[in-house]
C-alpha positions as CSV (number, residue, x, y, z in Angstrom):
1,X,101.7,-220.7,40.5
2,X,99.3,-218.0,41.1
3,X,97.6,-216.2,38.5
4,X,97.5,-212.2,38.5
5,X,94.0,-210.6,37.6
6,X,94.0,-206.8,37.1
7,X,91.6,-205.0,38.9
8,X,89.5,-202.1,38.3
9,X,90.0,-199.4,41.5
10,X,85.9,-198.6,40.5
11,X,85.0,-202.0,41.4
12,X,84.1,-202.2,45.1
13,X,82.9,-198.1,45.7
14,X,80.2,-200.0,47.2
15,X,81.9,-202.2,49.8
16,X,82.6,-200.7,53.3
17,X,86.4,-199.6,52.7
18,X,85.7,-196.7,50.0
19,X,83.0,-194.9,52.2
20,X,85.3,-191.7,51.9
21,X,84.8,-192.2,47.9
22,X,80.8,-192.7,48.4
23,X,81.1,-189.4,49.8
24,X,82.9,-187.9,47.7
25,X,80.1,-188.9,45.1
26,X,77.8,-187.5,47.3
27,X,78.9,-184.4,47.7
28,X,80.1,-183.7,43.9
29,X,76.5,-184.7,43.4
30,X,75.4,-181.9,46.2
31,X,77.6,-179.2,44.3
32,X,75.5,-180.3,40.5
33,X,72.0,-180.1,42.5
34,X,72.6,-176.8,44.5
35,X,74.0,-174.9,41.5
36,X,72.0,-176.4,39.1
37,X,68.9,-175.2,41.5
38,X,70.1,-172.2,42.2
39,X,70.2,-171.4,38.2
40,X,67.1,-172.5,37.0
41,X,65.5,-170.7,40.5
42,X,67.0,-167.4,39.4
43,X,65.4,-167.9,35.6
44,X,62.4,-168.4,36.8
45,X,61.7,-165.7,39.5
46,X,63.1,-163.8,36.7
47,X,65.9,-162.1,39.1
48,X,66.9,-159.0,37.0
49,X,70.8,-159.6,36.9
50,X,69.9,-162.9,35.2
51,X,67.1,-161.4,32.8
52,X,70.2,-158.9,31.9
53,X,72.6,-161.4,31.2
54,X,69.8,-163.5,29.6
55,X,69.2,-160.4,26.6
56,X,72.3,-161.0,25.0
57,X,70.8,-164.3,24.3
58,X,67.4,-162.7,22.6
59,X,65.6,-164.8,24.8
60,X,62.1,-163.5,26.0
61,X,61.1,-163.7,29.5
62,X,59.0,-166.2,29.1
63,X,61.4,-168.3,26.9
64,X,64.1,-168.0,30.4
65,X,61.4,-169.1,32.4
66,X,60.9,-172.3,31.0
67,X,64.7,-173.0,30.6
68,X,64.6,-172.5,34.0
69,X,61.7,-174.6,35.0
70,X,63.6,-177.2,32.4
71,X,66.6,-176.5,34.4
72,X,64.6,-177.3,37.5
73,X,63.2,-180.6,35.9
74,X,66.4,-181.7,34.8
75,X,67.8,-181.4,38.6
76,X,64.6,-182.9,40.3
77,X,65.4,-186.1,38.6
78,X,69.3,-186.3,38.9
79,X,68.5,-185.3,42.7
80,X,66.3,-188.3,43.1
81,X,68.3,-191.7,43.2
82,X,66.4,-193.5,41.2
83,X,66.3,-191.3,38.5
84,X,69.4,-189.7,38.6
85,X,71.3,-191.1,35.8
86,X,68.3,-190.0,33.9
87,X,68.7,-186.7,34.9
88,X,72.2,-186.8,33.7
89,X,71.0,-187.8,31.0
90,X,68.6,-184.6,30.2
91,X,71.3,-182.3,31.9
92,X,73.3,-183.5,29.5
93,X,71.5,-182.6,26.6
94,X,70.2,-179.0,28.6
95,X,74.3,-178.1,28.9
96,X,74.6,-178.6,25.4
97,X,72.0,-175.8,24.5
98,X,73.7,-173.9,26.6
99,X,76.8,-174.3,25.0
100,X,75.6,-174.0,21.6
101,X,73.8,-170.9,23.0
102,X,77.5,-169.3,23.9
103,X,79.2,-170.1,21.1
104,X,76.0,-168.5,18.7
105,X,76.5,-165.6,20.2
106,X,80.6,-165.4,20.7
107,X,81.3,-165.8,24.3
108,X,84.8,-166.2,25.7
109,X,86.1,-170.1,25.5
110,X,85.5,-170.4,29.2
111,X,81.7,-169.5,29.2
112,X,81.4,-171.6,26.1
113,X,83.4,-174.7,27.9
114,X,81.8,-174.3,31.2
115,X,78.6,-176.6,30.8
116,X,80.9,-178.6,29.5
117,X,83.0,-178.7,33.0
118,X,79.8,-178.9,34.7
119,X,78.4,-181.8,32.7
120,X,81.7,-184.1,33.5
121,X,81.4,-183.0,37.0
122,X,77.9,-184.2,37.0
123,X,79.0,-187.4,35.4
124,X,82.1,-188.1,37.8
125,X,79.7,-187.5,40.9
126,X,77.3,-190.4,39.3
127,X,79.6,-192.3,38.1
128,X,81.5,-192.7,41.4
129,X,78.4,-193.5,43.7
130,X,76.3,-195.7,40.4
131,X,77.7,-199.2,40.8
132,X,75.3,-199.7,38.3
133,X,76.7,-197.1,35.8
134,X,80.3,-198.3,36.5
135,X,79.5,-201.6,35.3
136,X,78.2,-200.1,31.9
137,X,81.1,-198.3,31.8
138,X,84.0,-199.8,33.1
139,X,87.7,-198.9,33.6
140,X,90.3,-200.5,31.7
141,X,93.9,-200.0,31.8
């Protein structure tokens, strides 16, 4: 008689037959780090589009360009292995500013939501390529 165990499909991202999933990690992970970037870049050159958008908030121009040097922090360490699930961590809590931001000031559902979707995207790309963060976390059925 053999006994059944359930398996988590997580479980073995790190052995050599879910490489395509390591990637997949990777470059969900690439997506979060170039747009992430590219956002807290354009706060703090202070690109005029952004400083347009960035007055319905009442924010001052200095005030955008430390959210985007915080921005820029935040992304450093969720770019570097080691510390990424730190940075998701910090992302996490910049995102939510940003949606409490959006909601203060009555945005449509989708800008207020949109952190949101970026935030579990950031998540899902760690959580797919952290063996580590998988085991804290696991899958049941």
């Amino acid at each position: 008689m053999s006994a059944v165990t359930q398996v988590n499909p997580m479980s073995n991202v790190g052995g050599s037959d879910s490489k395509a999933l390591i990637w997949v990690g990777r470059i969900l992970s690439a997506i979060v780090i170039l747009f992430a970037a590219f956002d807290g870049i354009m706060k703090v050159i202070q690109e005029p589009h952004v400083m347009a958008a960035s007055a319905e908030f009442h924010f001052t121009a200095d005030q955008i360009v430390l959210i985007g040097a915080l921005m820029l922090v935040c992304t450093v360490l969720y770019a570097i292995p080691r510390t990424a699930v730190l940075g998701a961590i910090v992302l996490t809590g910049y995102l939510g500013g940003a949606v409490l931001a959006n909601l203060h000031i009555g945005h449509p559902v989708f800008e207020c939501i949109f952190p949101v979707i970026f935030g579990v995207l950031a998540w899902g790309a760690i959580f797919i390529r952290e063996p580590r963060l998988r085991e804290l976390l696991p899958l049941r059925k």
